[in-house]
C-alpha positions in Angstrom: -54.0 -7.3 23.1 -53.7 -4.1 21.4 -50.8 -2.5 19.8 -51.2 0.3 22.6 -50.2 -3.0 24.8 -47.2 -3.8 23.0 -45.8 -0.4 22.9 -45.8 -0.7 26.0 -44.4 -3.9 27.0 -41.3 -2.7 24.4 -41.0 0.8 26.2 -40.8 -1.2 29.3 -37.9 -3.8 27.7 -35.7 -0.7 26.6 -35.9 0.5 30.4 -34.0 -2.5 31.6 -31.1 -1.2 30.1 -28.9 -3.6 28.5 -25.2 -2.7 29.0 -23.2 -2.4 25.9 -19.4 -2.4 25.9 -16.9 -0.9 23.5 -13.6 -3.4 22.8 -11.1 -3.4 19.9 -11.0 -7.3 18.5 -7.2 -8.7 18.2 -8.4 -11.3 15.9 -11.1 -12.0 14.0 -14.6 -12.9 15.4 -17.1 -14.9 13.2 -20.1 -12.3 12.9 -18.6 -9.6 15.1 -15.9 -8.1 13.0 -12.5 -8.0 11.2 -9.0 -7.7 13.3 -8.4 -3.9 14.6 -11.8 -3.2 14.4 -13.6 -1.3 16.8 -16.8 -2.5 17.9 -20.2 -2.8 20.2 -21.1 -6.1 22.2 -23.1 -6.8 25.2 -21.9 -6.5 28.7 -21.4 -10.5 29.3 -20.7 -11.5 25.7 -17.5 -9.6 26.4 -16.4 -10.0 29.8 -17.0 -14.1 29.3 -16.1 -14.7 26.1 -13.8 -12.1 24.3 -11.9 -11.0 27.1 -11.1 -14.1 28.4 -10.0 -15.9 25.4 -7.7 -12.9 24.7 -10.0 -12.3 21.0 -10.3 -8.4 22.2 -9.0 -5.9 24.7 -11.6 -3.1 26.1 -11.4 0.1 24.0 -9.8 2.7 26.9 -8.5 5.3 25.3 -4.9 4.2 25.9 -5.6 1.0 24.1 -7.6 3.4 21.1 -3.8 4.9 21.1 -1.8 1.6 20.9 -4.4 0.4 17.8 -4.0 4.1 15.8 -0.1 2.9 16.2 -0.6 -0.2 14.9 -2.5 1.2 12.0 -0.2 3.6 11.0 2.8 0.7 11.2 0.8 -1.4 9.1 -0.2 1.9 6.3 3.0 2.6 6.7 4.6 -1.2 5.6 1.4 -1.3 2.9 3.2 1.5 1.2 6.5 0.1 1.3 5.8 -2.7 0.0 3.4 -1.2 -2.6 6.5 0.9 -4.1 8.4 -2.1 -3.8 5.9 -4.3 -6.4 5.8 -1.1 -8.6 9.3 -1.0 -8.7 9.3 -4.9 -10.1 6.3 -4.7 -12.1 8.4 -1.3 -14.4 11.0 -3.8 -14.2 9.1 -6.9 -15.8 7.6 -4.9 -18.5 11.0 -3.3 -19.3 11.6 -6.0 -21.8 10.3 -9.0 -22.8 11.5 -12.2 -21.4 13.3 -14.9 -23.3 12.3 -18.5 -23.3 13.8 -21.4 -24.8 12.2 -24.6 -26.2 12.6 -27.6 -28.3 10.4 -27.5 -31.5 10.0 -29.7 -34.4 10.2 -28.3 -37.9 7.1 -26.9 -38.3 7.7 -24.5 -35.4 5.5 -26.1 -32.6 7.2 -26.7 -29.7 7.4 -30.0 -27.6 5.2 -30.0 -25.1 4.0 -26.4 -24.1 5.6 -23.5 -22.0 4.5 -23.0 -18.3 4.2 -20.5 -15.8 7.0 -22.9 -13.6 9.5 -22.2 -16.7 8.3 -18.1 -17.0 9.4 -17.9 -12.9 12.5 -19.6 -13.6 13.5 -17.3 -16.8 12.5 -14.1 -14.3 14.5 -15.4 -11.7 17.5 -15.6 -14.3 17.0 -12.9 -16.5 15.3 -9.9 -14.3 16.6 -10.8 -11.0 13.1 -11.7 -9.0 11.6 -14.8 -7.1 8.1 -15.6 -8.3 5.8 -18.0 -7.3 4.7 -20.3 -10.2 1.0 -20.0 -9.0 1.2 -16.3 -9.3 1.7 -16.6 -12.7 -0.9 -17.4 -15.4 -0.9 -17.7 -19.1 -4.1 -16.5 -20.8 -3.4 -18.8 -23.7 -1.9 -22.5 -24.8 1.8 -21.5 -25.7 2.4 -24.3 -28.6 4.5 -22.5 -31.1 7.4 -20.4 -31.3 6.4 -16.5 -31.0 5.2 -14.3 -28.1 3.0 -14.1 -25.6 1.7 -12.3 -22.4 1.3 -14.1 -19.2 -0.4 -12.1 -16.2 1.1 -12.0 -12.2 -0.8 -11.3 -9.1 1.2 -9.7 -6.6 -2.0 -9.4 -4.4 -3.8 -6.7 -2.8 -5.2 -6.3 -6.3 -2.4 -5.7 -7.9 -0.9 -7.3 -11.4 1.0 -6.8 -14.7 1.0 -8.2 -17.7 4.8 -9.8 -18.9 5.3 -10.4 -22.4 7.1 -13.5 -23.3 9.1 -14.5 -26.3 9.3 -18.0 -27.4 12.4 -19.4 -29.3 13.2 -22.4 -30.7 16.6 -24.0 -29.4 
């Protein structure tokens, strides 16, 4: 066989024409693509698999309309709420927050402060509802003084929240 052969038998392959199909995926597809995404599968991969099980609709260009929509609602509510976590985080770092704790006279505290008592004293003091597992303390808060504890909003977003610590 010579590799005149093979170009040939390849030249031949691309003649029989395997159909492609355009769809827009409504969820997402292990190894195919993200939700909203617009993509290129065989014919039959389509037709008896992702149409069928409802995982994509074919990409006519009425549905192309309906998924621009849907893209601009969701920019649209990404914004929103992107104001609204940059409107808590100016008001987190507006002052610090104040946190009680039992201490001995040396000034160490009891135990040690954690990010379940810092979403409790922003609940109280600032006004918001933040998941303990969103916060996190870079360091072991064992004395009195203060500190900075980090929260992930998501969507890469986070401030830093400076903490006081006070003996009761």
């Amino acid at each position: 066989m010579s590799c005149e052969y093979c170009s040939t038998l390849i030249a031949q392959s691309l003649k029989l024409k395997i159909k492609i199909m355009e769809v827009i995926l409504i969820q997402d597809v292990d190894n195919i693509g993200a939700k909203n995404e617009v993509v290129k599968v065989k014919n039959g991969y389509a037709r008896n698999f992702l149409l069928p099980r409802q995982l994509a609709v074919e990409s006519s260009p009425s549905n192309r309309k309906q998924l621009e929509e849907r893209m601009k609602q969701v920019k649209k509510k990404e914004d929103k709420m992107l104001a609204e976590i940059n409107s808590v985080i100016a008001k987190l770092k507006e002052a610090p927050l104040k946190l009680g704790a039992k201490t001995g006279t040396s000034g160490k505290i009891f135990g040690s402060v954690t990010s379940l008592q810092i979403s409790r004293a922003i609940r109280e003091q600032k006004g918001y509802e933040i998941d303990r597992r969103r916060i996190s303390i870079a360091e072991e808060v064992k004395e009195i003084g203060t500190y900075k504890a980090t929260i992930e909003f998501g969507n890469g977003q986070s401030a830093e929240v400076e903490f006081e610590v006070a003996g009761e």
